[in-house]
N, CA, C and O atoms as a printed pandas DataFrame, in Angstrom:
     atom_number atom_name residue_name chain_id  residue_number  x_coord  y_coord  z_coord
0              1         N          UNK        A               1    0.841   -1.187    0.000
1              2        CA          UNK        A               1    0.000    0.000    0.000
2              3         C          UNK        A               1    0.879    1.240    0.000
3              4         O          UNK        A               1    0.862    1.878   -1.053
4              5         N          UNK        A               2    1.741    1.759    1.109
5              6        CA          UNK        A               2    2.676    2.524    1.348
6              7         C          UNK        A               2    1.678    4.123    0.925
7              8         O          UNK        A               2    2.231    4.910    0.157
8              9         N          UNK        A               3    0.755    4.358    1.280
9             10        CA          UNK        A               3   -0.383    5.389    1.475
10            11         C          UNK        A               3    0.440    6.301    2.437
11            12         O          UNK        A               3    1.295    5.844    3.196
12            13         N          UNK        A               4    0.104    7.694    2.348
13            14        CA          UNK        A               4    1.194    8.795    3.340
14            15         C          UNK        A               4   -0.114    8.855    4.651
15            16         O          UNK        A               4   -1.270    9.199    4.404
16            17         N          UNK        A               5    0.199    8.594    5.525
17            18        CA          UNK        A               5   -1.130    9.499    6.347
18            19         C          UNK        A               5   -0.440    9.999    7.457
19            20         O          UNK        A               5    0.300    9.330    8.179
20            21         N          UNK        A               6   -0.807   11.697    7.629
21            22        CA          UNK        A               6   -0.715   12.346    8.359
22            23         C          UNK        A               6   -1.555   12.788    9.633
23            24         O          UNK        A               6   -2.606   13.424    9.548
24            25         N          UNK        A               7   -0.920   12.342   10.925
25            26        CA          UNK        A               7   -1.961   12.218   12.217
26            27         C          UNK        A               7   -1.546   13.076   13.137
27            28         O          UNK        A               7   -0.568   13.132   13.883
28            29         N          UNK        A               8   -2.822   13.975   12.869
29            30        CA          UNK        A               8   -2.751   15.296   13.810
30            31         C          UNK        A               8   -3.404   15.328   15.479
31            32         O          UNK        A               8   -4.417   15.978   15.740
32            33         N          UNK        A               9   -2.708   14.586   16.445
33            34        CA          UNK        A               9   -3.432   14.114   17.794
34            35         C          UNK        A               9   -2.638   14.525   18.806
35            36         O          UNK        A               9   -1.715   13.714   18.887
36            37         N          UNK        A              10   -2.527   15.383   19.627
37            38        CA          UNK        A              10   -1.977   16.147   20.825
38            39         C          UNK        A              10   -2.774   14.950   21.943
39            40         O          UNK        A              10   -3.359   15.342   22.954
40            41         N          UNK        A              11   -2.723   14.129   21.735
41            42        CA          UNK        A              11   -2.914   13.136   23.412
42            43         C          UNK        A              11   -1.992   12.357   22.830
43            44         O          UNK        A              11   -1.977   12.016   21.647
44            45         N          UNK        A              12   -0.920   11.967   24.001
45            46        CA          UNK        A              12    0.504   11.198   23.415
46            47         C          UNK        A              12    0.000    9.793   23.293
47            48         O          UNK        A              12    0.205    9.185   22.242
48            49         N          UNK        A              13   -0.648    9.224   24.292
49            50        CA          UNK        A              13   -0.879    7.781   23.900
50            51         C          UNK        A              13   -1.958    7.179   22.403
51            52         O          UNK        A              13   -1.902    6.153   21.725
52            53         N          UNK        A              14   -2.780    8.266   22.371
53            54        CA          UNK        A              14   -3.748    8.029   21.238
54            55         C          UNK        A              14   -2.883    8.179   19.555
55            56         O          UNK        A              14   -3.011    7.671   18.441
56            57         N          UNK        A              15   -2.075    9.095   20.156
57            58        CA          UNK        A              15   -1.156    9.989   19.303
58            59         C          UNK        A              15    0.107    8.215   18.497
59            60         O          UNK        A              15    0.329    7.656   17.422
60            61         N          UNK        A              16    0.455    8.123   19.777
61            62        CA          UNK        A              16    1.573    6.914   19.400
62            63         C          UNK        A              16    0.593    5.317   18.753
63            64         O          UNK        A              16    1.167    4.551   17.979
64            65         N          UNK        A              17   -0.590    5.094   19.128
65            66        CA          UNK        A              17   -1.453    3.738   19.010
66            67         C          UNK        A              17   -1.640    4.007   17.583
67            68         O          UNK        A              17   -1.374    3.219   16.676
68            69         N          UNK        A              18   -2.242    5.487   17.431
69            70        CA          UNK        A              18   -3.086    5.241   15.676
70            71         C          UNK        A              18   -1.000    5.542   14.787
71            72         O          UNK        A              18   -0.997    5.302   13.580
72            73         N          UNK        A              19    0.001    5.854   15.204
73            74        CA          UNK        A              19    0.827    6.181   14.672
74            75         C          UNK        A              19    1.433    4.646   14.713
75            76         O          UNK        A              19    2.490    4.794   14.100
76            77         N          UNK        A              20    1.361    3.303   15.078
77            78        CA          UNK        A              20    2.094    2.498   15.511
78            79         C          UNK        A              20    0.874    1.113   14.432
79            80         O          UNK        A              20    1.256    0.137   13.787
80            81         N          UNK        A              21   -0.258    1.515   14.608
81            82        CA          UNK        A              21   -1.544    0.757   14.279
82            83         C          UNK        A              21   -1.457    0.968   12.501
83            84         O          UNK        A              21   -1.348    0.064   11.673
84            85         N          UNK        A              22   -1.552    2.597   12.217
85            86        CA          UNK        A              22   -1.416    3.056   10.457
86            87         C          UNK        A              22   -0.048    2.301   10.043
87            88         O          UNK        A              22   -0.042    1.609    9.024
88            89         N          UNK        A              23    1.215    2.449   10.912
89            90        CA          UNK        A              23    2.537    1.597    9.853
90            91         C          UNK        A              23    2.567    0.274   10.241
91            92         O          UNK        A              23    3.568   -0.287    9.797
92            93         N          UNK        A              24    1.681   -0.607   11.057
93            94        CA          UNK        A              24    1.423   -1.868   10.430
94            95         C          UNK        A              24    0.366   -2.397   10.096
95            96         O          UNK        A              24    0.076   -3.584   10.239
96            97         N          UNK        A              25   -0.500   -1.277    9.472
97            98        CA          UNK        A              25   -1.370   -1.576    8.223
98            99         C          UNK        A              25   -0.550   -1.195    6.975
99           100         O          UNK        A              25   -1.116   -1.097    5.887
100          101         N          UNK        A              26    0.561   -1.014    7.090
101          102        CA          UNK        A              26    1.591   -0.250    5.856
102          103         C          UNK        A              26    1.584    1.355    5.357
103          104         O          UNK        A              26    1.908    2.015    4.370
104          105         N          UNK        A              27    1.283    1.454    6.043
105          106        CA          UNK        A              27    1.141    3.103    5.997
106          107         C          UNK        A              27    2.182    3.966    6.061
107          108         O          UNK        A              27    2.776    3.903    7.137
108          109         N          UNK        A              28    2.686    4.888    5.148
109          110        CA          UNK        A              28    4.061    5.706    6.203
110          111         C          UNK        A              28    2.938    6.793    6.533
111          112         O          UNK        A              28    1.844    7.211    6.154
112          113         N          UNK        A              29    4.092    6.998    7.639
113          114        CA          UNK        A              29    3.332    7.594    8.618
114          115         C          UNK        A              29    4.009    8.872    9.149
115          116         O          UNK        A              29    5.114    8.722    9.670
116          117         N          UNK        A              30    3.515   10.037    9.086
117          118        CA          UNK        A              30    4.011   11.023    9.914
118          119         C          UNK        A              30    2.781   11.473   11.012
119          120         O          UNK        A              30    1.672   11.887   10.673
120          121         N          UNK        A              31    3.211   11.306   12.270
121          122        CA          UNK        A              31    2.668   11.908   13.538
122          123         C          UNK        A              31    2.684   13.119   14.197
123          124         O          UNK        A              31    3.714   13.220   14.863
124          125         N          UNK        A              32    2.055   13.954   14.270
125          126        CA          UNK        A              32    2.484   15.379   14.801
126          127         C          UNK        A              32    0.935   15.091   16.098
127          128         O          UNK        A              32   -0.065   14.405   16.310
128          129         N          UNK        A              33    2.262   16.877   16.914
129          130        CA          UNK        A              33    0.889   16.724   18.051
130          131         C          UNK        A              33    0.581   18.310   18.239
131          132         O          UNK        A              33    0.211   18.837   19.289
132          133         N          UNK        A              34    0.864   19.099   16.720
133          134        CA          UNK        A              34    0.845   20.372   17.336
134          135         C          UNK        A              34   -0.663   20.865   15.586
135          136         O          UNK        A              34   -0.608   20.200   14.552
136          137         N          UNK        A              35   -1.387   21.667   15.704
137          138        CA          UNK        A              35   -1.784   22.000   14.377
138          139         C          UNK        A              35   -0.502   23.255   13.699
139          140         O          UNK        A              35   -0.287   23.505   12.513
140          141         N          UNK        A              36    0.017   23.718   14.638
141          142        CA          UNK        A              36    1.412   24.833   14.238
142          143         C          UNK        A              36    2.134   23.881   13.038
143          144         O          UNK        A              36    2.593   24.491   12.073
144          145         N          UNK        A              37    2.246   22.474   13.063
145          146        CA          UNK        A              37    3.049   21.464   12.582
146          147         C          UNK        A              37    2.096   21.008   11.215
147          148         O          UNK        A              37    2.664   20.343   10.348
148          149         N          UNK        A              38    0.935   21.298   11.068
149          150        CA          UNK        A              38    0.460   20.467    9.753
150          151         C          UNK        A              38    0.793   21.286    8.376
151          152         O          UNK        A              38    0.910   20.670    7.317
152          153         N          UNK        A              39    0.923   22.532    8.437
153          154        CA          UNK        A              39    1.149   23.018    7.418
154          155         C          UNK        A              39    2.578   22.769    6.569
155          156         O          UNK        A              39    2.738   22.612    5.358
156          157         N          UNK        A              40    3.673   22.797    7.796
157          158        CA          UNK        A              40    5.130   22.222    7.190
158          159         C          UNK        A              40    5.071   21.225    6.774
159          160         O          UNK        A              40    5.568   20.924    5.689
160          161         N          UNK        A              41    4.157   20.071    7.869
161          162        CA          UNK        A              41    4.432   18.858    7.608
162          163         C          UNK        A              41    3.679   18.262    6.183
163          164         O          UNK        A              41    3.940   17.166    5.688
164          165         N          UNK        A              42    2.591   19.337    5.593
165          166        CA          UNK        A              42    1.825   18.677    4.621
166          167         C          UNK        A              42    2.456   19.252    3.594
167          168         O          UNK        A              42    1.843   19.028    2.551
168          169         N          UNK        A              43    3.803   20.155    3.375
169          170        CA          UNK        A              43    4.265   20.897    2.178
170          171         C          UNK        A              43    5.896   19.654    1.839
171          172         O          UNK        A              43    6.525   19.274    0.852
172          173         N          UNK        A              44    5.936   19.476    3.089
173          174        CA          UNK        A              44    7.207   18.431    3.184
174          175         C          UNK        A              44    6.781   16.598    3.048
175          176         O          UNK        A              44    7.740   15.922    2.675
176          177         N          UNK        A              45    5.803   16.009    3.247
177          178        CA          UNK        A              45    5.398   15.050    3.601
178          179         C          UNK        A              45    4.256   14.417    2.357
179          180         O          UNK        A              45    4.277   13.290    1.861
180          181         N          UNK        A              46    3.720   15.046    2.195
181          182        CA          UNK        A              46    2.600   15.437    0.846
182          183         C          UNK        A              46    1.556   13.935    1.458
183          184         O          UNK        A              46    1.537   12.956    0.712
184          185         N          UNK        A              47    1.007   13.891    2.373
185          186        CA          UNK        A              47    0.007   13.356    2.520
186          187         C          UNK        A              47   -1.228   12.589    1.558
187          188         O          UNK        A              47   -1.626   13.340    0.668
188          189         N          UNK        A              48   -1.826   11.378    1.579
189          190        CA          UNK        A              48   -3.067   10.834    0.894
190          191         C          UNK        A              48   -4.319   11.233    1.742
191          192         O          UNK        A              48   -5.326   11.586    1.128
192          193         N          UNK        A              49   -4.330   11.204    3.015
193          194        CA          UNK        A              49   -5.004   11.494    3.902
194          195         C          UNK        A              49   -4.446   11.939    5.187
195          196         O          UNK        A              49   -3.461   11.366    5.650
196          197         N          UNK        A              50   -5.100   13.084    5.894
197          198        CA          UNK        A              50   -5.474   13.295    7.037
198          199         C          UNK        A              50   -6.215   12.962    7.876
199          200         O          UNK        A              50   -7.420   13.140    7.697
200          201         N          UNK        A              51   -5.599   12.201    9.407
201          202        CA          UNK        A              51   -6.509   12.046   10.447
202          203         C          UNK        A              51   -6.370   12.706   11.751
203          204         O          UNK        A              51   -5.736   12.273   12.714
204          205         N          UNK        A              52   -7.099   13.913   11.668
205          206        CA          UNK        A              52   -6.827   14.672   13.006
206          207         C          UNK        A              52   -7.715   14.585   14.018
207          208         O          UNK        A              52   -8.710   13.869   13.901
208          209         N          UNK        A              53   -7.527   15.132   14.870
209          210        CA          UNK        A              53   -8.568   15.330   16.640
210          211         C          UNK        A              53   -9.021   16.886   15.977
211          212         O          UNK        A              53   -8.509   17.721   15.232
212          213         N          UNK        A              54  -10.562   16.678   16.893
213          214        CA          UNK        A              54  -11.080   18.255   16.645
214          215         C          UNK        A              54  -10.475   19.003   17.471
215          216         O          UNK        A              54  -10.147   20.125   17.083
216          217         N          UNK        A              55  -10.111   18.512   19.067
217          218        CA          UNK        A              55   -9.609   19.364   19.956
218          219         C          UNK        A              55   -8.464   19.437   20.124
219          220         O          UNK        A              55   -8.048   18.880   21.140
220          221         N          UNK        A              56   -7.385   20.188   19.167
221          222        CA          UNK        A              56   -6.196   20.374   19.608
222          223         C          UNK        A              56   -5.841   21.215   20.499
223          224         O          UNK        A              56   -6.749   22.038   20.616
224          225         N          UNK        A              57   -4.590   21.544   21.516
225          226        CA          UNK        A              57   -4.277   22.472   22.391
226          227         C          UNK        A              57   -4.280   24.263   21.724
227          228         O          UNK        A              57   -4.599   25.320   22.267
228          229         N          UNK        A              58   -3.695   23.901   20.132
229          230        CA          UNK        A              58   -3.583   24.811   19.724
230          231         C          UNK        A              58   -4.539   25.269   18.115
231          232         O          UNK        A              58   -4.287   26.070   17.214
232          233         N          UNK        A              59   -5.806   24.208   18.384
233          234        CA          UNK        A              59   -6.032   24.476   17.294
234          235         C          UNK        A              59   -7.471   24.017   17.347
235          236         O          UNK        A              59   -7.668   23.231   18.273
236          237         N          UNK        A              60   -9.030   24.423   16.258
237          238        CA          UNK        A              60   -9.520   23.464   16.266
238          239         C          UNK        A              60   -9.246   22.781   14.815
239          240         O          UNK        A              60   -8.547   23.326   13.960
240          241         N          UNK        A              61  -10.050   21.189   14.597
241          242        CA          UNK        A              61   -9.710   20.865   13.849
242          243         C          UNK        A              61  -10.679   20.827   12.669
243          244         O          UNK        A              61  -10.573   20.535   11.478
244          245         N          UNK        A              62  -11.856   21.316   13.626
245          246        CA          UNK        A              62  -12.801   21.601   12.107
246          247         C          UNK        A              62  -12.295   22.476   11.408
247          248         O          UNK        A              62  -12.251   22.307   10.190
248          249         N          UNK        A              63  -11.626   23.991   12.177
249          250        CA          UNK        A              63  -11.225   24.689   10.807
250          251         C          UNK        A              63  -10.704   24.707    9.948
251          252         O          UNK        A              63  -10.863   25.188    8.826
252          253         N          UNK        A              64   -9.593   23.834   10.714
253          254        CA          UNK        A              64   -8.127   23.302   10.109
254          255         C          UNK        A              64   -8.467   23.125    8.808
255          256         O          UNK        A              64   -8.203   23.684    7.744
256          257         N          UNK        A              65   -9.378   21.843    9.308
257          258        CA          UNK        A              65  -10.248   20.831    8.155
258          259         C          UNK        A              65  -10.757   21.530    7.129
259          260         O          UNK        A              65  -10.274   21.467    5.999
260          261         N          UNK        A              66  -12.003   22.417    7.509
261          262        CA          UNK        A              66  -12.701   23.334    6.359
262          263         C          UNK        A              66  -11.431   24.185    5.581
263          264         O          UNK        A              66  -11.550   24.512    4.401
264          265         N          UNK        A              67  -10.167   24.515    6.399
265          266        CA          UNK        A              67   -9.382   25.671    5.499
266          267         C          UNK        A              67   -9.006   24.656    4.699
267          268         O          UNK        A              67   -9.676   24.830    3.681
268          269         N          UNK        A              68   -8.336   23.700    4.546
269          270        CA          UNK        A              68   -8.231   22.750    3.596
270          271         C          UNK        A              68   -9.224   22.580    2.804
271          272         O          UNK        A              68   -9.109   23.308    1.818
272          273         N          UNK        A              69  -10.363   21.797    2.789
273          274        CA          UNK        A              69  -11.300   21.570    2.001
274          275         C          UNK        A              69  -11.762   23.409    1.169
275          276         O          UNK        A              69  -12.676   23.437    0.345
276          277         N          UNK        A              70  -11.348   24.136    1.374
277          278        CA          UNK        A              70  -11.887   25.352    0.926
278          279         C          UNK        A              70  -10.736   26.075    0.058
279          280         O          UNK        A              70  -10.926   27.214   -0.370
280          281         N          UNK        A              71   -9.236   25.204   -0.248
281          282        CA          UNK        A              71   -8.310   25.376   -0.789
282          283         C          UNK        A              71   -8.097   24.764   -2.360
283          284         O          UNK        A              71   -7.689   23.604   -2.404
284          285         N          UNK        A              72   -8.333   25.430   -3.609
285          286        CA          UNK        A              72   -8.008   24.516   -4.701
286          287         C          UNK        A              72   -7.158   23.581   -4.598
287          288         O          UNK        A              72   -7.438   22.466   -5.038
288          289         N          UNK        A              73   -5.902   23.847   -3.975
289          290        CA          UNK        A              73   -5.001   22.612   -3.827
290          291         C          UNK        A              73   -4.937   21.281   -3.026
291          292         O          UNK        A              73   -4.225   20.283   -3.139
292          293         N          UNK        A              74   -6.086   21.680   -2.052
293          294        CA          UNK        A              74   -6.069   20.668   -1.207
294          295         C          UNK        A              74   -7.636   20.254   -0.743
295          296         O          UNK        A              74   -7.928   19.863    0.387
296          297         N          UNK        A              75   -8.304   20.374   -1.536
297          298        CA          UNK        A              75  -10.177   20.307   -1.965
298          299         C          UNK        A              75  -10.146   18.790   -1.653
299          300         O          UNK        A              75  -10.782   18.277   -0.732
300          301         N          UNK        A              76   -9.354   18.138   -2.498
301          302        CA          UNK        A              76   -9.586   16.327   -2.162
302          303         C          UNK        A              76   -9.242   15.705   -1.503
303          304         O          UNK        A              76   -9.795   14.612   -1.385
304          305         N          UNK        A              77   -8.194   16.027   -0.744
305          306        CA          UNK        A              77   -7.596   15.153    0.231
306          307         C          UNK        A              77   -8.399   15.135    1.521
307          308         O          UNK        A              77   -8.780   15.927    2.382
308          309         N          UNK        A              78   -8.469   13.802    1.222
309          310        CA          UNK        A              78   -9.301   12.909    2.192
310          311         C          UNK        A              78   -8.863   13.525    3.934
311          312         O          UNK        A              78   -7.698   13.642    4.314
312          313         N          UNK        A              79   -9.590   13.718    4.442
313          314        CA          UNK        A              79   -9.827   14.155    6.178
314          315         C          UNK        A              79  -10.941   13.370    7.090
315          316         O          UNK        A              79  -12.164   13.395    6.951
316          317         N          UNK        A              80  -10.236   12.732    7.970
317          318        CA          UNK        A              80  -11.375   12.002    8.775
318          319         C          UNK        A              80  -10.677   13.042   10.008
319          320         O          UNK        A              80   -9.477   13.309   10.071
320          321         N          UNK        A              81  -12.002   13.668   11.184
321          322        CA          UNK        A              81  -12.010   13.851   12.210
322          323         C          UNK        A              81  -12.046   12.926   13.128
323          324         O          UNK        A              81  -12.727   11.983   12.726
324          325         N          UNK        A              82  -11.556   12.728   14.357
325          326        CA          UNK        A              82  -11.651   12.388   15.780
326          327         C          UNK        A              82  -12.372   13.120   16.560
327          328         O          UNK        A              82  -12.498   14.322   16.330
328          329         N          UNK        A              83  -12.916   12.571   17.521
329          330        CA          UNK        A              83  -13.789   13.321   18.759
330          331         C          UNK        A              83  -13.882   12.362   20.136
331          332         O          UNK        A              83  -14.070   11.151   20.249
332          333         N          UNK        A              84  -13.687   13.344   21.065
333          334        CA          UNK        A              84  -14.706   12.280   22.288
334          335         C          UNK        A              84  -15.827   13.381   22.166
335          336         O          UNK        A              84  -16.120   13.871   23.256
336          337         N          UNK        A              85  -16.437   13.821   21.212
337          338        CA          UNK        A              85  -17.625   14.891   21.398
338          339         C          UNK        A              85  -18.841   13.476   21.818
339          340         O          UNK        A              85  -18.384   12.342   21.956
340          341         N          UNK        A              86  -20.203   13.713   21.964
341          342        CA          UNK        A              86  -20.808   12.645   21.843
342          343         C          UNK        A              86  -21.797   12.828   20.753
343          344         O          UNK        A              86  -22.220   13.962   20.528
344          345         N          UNK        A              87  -22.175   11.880   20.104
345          346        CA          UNK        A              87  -22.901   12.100   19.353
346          347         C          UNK        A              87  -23.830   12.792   18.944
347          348         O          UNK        A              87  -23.856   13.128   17.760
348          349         N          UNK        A              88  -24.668   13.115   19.696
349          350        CA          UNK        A              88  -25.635   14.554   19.786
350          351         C          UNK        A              88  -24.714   16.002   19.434
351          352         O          UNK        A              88  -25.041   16.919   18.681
352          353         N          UNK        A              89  -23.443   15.858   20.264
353          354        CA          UNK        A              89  -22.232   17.319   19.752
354          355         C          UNK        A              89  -21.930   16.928   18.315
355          356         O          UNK        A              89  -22.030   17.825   17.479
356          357         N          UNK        A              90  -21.618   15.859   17.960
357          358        CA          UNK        A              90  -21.036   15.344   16.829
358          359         C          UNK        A              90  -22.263   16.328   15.632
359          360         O          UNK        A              90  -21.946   17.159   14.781
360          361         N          UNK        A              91  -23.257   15.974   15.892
361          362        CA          UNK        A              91  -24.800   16.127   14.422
362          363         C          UNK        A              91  -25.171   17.939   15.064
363          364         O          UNK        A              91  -26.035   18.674   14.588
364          365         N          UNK        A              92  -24.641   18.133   15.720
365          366        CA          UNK        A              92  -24.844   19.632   16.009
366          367         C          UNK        A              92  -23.660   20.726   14.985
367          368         O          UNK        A              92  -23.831   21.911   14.698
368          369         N          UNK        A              93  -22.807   20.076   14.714
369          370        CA          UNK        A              93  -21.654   20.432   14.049
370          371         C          UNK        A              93  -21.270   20.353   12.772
371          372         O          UNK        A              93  -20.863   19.295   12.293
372          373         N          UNK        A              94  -21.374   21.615   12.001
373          374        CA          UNK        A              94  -20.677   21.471   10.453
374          375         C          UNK        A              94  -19.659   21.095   10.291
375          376         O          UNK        A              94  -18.995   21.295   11.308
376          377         N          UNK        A              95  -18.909   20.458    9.261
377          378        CA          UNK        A              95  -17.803   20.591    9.065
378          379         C          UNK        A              95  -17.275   19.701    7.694
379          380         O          UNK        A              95  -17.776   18.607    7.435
380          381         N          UNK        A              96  -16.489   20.150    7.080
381          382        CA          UNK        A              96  -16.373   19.770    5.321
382          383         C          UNK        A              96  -15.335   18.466    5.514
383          384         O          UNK        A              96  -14.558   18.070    4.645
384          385         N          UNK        A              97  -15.479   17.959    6.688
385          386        CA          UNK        A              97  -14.566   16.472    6.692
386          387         C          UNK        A              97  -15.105   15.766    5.698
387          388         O          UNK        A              97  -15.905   16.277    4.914
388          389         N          UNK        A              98  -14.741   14.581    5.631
389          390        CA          UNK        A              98  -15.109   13.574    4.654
390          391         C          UNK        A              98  -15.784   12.479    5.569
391          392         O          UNK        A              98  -16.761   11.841    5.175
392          393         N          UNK        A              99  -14.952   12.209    7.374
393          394        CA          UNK        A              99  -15.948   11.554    7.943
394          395         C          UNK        A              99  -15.801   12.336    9.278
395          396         O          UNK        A              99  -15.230   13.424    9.199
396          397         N          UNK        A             100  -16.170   11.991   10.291
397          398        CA          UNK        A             100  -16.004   12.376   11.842
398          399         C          UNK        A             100  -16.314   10.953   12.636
399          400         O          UNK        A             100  -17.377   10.334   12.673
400          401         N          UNK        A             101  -15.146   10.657   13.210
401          402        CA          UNK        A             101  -15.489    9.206   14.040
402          403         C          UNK        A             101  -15.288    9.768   15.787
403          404         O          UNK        A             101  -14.388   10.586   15.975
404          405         N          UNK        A             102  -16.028    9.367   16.860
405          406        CA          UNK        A             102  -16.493    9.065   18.018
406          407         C          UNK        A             102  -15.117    8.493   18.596
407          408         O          UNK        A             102  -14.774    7.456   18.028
408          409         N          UNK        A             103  -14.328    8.901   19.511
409          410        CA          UNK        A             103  -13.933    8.210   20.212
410          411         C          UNK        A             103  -14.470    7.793   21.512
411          412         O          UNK        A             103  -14.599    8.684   22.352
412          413         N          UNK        A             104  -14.840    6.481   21.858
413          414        CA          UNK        A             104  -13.894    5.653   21.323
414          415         C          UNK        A             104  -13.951    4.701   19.786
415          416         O          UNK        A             104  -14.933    4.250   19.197
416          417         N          UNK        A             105  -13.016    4.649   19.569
417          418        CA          UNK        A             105  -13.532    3.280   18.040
418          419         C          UNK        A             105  -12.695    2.196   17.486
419          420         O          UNK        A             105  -11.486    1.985   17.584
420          421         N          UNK        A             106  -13.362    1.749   17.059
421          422        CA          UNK        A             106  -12.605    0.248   16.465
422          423         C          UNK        A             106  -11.330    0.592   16.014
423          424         O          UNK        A             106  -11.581    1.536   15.264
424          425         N          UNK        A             107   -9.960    0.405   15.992
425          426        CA          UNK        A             107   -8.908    0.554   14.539
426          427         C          UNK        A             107   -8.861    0.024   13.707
427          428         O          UNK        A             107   -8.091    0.392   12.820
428          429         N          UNK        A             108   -9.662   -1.132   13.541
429          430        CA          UNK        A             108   -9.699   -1.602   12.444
430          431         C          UNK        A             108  -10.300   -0.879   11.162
431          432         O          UNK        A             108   -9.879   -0.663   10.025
432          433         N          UNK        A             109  -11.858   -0.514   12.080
433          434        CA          UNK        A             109  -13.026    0.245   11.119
434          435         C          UNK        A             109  -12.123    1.445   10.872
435          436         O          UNK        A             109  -11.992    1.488    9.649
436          437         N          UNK        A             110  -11.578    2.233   11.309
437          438        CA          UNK        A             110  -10.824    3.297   11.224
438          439         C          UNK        A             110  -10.050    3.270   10.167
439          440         O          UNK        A             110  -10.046    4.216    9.378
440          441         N          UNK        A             111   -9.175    2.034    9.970
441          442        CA          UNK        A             111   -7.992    1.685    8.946
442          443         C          UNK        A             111   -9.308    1.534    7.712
443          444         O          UNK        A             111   -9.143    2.346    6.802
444          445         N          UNK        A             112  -10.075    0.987    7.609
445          446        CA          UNK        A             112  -10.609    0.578    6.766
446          447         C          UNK        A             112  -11.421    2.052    6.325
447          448         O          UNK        A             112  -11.376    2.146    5.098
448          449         N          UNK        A             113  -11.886    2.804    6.722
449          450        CA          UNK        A             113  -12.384    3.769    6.444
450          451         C          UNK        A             113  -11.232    4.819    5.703
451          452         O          UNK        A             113  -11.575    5.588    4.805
452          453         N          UNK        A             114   -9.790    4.735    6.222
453          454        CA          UNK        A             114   -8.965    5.617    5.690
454          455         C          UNK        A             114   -9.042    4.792    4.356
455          456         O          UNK        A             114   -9.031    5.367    3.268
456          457         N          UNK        A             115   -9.107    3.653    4.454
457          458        CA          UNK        A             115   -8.488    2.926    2.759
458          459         C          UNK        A             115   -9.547    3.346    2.197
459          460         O          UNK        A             115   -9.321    3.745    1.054
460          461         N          UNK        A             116  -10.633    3.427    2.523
461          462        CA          UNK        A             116  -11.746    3.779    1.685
462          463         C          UNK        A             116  -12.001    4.687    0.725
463          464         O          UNK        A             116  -12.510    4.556   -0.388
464          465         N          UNK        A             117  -11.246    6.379    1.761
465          466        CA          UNK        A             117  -11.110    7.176    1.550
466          467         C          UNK        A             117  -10.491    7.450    0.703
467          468         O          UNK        A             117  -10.881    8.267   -0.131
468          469         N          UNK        A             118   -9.295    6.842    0.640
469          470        CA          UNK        A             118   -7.819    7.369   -0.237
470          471         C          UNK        A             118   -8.371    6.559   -1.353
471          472         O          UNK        A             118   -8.209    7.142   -2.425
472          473         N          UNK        A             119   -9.005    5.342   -1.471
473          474        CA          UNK        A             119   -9.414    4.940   -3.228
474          475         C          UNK        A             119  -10.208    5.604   -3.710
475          476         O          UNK        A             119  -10.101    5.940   -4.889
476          477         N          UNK        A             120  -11.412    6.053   -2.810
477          478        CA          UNK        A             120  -12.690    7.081   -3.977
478          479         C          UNK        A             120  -11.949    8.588   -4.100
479          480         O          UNK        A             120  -12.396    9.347   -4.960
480          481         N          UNK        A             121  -10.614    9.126   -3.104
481          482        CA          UNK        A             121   -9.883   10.074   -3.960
482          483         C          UNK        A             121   -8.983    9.877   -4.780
483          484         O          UNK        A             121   -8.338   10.891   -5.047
484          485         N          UNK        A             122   -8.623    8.777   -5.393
485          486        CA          UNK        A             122   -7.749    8.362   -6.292
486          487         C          UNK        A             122   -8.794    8.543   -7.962
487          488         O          UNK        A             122   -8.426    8.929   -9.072
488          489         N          UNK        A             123   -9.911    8.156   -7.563
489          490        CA          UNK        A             123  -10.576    8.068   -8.735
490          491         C          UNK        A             123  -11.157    9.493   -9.430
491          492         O          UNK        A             123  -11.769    9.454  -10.498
């Protein structure tokens, strides 16, 4: 596969599991825990997908998200959100992701949802 995914998660343990879980589904993988860090890291790194947290220390991640999706250059690339919002916060909330998943959640469904992602933006 060797898919780029870039994981934007300021909680160190969640941060290291989906970073440890994506490169042995084959993934390379770059991990950051700051949103100060996605912009270098997505000009240097060139990402298939993004998987960030909405609540960063320094950031949120819906905007993050929408400033991307609202960029000619970066309109397709696939973005799944994280949350411990609960579901009721979750459907109260806009946002131009492609998905928004609940923590807590499966990694599997997770992995499988990124692959999902990165083939219907390939096409």
């Amino acid at each position: 596969m060797n898919n780029k995914i870039l994981i934007i998660e300021d909680d160190r343990q969640t941060h290291d599991s989906l970073e440890l879980l994506s490169m042995q589904e084959g993934y390379q993988v770059m991990a950051i825990e700051s949103a100060a860090l996605i912009a270098p890291s997505m000009s240097t790194f060139k990402p298939e997908i993004l998987l960030m947290d909405i609540r960063l220390q320094d950031g949120d991640g819906r905007l993050i998200c929408d400033g991307y999706k609202n960029n000619l250059l970066t309109k397709d690339l696939p973005i799944i959100l994280l949350t411990a919002l609960s579901y009721q916060e979750i459907s109260e909330f806009e946002s131009l992701a492609d998905a928004v998943v609940g923590k807590p959640y499966q990694v599997q469904n997770l992995i499988q949802l990124a692959n999902q992602l990165i083939r219907i933006s390939e096409n």
